[in-house]
Structure formats: structure tokens, C-alpha cells
Biopython code that builds the backbone (N, CA, C, O; Angstrom):
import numpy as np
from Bio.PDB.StructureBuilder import StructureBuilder

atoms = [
    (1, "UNK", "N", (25.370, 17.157, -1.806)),
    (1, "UNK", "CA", (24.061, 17.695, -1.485)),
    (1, "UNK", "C", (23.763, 18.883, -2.396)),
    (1, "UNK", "O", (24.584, 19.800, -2.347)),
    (2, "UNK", "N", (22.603, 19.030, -3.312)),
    (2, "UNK", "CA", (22.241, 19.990, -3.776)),
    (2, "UNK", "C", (22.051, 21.566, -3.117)),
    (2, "UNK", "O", (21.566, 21.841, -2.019)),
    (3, "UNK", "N", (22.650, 22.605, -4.259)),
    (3, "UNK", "CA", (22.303, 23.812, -2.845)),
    (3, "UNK", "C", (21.052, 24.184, -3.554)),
    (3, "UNK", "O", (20.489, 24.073, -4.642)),
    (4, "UNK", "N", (20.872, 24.835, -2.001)),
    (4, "UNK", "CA", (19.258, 25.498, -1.924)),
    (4, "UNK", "C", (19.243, 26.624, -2.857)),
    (4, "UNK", "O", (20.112, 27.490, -2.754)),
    (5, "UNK", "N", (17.838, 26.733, -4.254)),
    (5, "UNK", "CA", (17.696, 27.559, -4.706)),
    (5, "UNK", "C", (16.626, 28.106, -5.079)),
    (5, "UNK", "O", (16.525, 28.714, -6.145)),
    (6, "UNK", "N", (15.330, 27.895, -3.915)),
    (6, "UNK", "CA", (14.141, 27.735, -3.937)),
    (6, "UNK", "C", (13.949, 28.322, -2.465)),
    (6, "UNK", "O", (14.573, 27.903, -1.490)),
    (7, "UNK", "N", (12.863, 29.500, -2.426)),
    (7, "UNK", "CA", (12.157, 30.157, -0.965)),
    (7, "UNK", "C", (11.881, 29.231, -0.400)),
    (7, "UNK", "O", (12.167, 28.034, -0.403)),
    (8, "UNK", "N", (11.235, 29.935, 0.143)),
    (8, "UNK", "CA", (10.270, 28.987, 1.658)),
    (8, "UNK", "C", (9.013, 28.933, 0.849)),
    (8, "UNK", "O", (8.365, 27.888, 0.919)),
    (9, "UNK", "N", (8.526, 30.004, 0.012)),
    (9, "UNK", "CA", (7.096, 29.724, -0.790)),
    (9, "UNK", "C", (7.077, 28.463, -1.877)),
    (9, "UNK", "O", (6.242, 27.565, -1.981)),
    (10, "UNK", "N", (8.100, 28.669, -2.531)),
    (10, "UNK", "CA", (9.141, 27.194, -3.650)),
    (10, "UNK", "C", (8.592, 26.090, -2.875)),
    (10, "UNK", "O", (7.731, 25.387, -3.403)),
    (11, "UNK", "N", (8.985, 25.849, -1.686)),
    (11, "UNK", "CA", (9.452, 24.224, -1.289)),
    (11, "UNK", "C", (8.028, 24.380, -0.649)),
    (11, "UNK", "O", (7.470, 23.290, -0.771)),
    (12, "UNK", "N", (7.196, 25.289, -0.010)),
    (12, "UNK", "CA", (5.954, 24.734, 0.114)),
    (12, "UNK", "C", (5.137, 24.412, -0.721)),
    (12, "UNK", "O", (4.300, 23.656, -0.228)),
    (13, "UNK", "N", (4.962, 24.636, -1.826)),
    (13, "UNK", "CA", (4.082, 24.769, -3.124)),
    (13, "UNK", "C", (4.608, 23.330, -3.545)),
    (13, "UNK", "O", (3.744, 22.495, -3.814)),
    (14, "UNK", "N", (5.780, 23.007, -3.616)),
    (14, "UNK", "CA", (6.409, 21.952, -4.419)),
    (14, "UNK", "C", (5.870, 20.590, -3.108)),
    (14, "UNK", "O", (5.431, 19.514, -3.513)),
    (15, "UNK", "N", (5.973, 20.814, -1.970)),
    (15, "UNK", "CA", (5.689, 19.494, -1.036)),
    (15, "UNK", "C", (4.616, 19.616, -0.555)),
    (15, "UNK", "O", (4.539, 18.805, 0.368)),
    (16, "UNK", "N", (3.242, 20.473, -0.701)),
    (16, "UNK", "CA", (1.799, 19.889, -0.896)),
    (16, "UNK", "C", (1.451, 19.403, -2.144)),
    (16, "UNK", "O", (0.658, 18.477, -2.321)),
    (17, "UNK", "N", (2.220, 20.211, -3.294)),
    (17, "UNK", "CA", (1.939, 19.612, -4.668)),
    (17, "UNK", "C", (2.451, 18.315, -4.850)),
    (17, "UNK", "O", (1.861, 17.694, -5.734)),
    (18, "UNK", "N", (3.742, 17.461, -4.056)),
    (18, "UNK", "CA", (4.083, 16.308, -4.294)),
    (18, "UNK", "C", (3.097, 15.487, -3.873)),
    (18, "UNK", "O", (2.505, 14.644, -4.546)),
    (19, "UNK", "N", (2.893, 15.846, -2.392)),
    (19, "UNK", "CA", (2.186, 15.183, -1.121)),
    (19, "UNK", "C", (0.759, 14.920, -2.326)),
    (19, "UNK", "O", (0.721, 13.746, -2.693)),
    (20, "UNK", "N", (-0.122, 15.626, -2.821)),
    (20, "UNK", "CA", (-1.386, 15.738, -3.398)),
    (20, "UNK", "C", (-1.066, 14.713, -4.275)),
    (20, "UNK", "O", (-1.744, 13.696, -4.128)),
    (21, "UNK", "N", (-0.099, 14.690, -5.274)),
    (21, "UNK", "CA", (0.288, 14.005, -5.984)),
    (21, "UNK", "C", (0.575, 12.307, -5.651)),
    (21, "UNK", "O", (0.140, 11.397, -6.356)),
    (22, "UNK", "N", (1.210, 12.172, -4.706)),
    (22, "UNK", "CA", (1.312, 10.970, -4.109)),
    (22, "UNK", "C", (0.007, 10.311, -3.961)),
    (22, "UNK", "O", (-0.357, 9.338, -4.621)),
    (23, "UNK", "N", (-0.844, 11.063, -2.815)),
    (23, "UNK", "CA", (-2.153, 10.649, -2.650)),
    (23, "UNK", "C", (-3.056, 10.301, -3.692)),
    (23, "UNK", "O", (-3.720, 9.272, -3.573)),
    (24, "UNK", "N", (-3.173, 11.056, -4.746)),
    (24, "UNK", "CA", (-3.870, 10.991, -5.834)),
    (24, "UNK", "C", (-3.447, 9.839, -6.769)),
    (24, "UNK", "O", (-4.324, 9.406, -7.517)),
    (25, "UNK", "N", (-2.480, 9.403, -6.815)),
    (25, "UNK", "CA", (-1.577, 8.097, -7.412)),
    (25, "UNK", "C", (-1.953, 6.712, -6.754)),
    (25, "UNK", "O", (-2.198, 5.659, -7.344)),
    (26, "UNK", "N", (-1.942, 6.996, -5.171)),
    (26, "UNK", "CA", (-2.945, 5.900, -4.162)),
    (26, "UNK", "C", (-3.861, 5.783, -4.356)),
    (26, "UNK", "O", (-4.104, 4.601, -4.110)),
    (27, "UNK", "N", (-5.420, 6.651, -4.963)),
    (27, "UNK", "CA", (-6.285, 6.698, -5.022)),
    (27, "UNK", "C", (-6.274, 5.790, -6.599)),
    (27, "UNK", "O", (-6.683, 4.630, -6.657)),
    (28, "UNK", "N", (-5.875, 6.352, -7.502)),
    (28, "UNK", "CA", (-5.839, 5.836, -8.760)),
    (28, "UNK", "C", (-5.268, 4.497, -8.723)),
    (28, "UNK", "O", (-5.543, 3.754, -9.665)),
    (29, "UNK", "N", (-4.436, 4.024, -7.687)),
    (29, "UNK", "CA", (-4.303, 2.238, -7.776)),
    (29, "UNK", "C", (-5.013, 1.768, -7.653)),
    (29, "UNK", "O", (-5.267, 0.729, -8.262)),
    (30, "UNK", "N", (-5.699, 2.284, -6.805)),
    (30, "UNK", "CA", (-7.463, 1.806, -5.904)),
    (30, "UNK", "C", (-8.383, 1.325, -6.730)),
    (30, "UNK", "O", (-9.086, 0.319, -6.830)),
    (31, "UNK", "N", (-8.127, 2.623, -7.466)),
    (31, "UNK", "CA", (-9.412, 2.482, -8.457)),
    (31, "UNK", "C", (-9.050, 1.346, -9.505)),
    (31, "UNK", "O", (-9.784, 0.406, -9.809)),
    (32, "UNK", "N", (-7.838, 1.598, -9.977)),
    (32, "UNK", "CA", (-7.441, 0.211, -11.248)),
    (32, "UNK", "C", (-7.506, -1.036, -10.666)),
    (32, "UNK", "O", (-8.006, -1.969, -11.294)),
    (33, "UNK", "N", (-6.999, -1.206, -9.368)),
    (33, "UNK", "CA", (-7.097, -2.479, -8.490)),
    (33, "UNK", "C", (-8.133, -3.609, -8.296)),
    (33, "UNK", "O", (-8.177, -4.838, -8.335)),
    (34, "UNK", "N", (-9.034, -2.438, -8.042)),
    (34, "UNK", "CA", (-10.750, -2.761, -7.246)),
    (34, "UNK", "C", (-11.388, -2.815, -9.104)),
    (34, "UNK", "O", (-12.432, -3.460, -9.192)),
    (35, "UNK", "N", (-10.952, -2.323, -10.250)),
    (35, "UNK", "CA", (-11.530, -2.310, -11.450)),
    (35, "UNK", "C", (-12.423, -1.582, -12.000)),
    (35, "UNK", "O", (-12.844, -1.692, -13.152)),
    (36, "UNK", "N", (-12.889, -0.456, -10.813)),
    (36, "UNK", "CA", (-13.275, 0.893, -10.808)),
    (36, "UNK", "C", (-12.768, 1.729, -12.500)),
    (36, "UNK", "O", (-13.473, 2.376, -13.274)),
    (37, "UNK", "N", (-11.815, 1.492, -12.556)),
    (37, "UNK", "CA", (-10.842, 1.968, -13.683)),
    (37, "UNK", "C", (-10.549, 1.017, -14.807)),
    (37, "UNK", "O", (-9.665, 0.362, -14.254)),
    (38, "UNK", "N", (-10.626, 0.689, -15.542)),
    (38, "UNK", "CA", (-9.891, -0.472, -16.830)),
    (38, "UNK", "C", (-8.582, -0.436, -16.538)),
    (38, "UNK", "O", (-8.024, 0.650, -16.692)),
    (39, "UNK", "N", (-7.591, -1.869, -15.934)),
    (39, "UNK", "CA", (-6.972, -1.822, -16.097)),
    (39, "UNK", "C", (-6.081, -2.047, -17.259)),
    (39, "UNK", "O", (-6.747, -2.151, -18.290)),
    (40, "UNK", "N", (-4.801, -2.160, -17.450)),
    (40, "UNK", "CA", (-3.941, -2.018, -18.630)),
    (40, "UNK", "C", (-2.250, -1.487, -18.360)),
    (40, "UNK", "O", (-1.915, -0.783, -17.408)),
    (41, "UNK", "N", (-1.339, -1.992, -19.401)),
    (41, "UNK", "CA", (-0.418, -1.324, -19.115)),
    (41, "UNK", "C", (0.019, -0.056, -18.736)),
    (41, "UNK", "O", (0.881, 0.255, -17.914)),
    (42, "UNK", "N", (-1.009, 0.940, -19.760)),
    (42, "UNK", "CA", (-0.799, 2.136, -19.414)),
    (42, "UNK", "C", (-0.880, 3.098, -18.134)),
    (42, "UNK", "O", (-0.336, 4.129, -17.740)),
    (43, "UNK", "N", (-1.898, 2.159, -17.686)),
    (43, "UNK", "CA", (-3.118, 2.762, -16.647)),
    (43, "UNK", "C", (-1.900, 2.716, -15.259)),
    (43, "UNK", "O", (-1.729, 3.728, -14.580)),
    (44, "UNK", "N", (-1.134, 1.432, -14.980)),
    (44, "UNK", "CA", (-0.397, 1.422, -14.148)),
    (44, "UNK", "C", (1.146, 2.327, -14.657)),
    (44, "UNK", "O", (1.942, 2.799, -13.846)),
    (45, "UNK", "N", (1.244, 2.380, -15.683)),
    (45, "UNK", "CA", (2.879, 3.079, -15.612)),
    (45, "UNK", "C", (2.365, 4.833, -15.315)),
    (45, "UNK", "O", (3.084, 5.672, -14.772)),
    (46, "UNK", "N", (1.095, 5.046, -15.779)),
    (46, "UNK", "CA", (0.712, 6.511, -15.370)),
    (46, "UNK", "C", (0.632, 6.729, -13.750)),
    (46, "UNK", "O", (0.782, 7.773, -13.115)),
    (47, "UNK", "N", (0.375, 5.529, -13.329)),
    (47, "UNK", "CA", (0.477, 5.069, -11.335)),
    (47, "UNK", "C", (1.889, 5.461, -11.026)),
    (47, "UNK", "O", (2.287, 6.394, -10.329)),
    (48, "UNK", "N", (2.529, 4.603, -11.654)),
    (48, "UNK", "CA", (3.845, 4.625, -11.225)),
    (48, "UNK", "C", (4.637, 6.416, -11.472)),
    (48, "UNK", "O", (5.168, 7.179, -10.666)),
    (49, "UNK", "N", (4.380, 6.520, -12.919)),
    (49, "UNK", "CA", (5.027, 7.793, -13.028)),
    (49, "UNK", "C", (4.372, 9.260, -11.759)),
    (49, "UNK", "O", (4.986, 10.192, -11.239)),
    (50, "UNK", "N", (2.808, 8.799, -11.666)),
    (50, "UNK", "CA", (2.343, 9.890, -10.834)),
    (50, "UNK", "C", (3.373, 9.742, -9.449)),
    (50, "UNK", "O", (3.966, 10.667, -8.894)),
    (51, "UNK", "N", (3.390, 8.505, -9.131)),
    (51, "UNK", "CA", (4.021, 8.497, -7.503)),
    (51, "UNK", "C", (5.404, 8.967, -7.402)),
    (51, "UNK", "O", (5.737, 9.404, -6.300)),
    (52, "UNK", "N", (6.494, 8.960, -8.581)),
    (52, "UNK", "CA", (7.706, 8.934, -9.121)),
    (52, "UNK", "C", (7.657, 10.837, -8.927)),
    (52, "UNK", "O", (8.460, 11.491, -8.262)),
    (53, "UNK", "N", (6.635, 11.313, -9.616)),
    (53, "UNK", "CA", (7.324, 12.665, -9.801)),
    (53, "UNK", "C", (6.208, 13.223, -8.429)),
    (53, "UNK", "O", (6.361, 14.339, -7.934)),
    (54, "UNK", "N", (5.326, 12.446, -8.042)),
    (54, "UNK", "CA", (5.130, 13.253, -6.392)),
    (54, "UNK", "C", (6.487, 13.462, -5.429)),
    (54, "UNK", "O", (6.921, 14.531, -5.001)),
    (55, "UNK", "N", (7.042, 12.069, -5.212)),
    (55, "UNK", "CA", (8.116, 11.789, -4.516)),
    (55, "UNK", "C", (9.165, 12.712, -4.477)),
    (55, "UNK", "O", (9.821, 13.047, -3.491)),
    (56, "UNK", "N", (9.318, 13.270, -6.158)),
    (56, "UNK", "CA", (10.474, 13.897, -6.287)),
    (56, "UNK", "C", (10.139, 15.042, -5.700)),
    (56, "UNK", "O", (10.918, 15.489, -4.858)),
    (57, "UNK", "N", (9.072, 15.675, -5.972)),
    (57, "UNK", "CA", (8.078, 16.559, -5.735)),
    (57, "UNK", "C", (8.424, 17.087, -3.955)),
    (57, "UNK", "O", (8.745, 18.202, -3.543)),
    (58, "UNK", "N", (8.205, 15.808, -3.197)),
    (58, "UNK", "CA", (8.232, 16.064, -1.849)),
    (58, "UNK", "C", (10.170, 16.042, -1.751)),
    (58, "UNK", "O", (10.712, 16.068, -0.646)),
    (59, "UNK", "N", (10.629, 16.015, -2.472)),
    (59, "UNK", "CA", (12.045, 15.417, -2.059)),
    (59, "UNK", "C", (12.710, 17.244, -2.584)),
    (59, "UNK", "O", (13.730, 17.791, -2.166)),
    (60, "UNK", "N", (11.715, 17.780, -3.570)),
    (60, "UNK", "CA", (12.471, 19.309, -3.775)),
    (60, "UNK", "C", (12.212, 20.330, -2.783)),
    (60, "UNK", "O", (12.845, 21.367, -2.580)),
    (61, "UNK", "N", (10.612, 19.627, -1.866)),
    (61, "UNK", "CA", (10.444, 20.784, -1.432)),
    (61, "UNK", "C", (11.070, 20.603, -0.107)),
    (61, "UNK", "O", (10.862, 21.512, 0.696)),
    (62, "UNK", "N", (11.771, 19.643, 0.268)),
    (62, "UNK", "CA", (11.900, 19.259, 1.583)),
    (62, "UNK", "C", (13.636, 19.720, 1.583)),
    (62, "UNK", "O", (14.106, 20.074, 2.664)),
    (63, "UNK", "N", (14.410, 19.701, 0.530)),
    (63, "UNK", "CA", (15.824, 19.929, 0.160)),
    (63, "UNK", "C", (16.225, 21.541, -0.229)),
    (63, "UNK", "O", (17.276, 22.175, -0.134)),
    (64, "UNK", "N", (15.068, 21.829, -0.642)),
    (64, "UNK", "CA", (15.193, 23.604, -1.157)),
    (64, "UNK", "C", (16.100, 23.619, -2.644)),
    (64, "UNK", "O", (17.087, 24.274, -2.980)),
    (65, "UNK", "N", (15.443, 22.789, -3.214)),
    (65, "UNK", "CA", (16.306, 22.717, -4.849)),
    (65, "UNK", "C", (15.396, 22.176, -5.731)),
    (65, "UNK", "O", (14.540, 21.340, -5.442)),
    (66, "UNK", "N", (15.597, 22.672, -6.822)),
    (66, "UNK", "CA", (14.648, 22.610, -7.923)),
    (66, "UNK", "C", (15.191, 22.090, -8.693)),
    (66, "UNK", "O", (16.312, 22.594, -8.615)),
    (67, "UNK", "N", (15.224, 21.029, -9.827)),
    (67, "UNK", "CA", (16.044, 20.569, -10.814)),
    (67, "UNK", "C", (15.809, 21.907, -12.181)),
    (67, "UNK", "O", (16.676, 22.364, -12.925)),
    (68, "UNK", "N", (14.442, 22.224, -12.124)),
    (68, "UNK", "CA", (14.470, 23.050, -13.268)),
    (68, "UNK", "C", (15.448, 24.509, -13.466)),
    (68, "UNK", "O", (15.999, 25.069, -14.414)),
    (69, "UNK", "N", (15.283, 24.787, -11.754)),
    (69, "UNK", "CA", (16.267, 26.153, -11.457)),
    (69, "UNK", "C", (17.786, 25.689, -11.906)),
    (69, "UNK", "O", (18.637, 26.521, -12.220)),
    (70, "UNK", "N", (18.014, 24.357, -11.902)),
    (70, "UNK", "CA", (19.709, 24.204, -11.516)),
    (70, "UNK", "C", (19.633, 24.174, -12.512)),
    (70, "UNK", "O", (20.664, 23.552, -12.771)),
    (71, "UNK", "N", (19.099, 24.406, -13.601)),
    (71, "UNK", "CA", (19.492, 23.990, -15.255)),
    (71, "UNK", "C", (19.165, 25.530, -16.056)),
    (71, "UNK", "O", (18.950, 25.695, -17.257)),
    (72, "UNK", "N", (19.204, 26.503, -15.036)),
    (72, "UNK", "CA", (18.995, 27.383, -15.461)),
    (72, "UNK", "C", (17.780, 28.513, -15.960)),
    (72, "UNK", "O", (17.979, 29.652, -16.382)),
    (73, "UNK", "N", (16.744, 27.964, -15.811)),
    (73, "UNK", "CA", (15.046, 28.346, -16.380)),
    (73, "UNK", "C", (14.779, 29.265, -15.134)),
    (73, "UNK", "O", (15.350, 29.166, -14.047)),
    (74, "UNK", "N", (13.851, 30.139, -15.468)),
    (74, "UNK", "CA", (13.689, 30.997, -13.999)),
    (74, "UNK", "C", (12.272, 30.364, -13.839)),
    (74, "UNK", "O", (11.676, 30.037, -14.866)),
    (75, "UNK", "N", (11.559, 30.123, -12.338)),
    (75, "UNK", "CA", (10.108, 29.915, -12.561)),
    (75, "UNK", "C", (9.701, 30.824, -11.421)),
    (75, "UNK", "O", (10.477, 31.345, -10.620)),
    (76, "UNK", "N", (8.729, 30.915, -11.443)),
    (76, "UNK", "CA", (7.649, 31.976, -10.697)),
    (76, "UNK", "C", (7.698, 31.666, -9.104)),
    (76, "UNK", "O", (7.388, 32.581, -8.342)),
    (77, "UNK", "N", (7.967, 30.770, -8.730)),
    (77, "UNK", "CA", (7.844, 30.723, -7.509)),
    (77, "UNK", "C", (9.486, 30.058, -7.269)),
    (77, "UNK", "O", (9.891, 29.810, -6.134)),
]
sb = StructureBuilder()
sb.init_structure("model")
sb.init_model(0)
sb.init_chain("A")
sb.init_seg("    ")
for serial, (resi, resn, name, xyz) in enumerate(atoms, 1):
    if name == "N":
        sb.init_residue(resn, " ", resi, " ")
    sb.init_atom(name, np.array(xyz, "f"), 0.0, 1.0, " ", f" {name:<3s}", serial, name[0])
structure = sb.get_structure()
């Protein structure tokens, strides 16, 4: 299990920012789906990657660990 190296301000910022992220990735299938959007290869791996780093997103703020902190970088929150 990763240790915690992220506040309580960290992991909230990081799991509405995933959560937003997720949603916004749902919305954008929608739109490529329904054809709202041109679909294309790209259009879906940018789907996929948005939902990929929401997920992780909700998975740092919910664990209290940051991959960027464990590698050493300081960040602001």
C-alpha cells in the first residue's frame, strides 16, 4: 500500500478533479457516439486516456498519495 503523502486539501482537489474528469470523458463519448463530435481514432483514445487519468485521479485522492510526490517533485497542494 502506498504511504500517505498528500493533506486532506491534496486528496480533495485531486478527487473532484478526477470525479470532473471522469464525467467530462462520459460526456465526450456522448458526443462522439451520438456524432455530435467527428468520430476517429483519436477522438476515442483522448476518451479513454481522459477516463484513465480521472480514475487515477479519484484513486490518489481517495489513498492520500501522489505519484508525482513519490518521485520526489514538491507541488503546491
Amino acid at each position: 500500500m502506498p504511504q500517505c503523502n498528500i493533506d486532506a486539501k491534496g486528496k480533495a482537489v485531486r478527487l473532484i478533479g478526477g470525479i470532473l474528469t471522469v464525467v467530462a470523458s462520459i460526456i465526450i463519448a456522448g458526443l462522439i457516439q451520438f456524432s455530435v463530435i467527428p468520430s476517429g481514432q483519436i477522438s476515442w483514445l483522448t476518451v479513454i486516456a481522459m477516463m484513465f487519468g480521472g480514475l487515477f485521479a479519484i484513486y490518489e485522492g481517495r489513498t492520500g498519495w501522489c505519484v508525482v510526490r513519490a518521485m520526489g517533485f514538491k507541488t503546491p497542494l
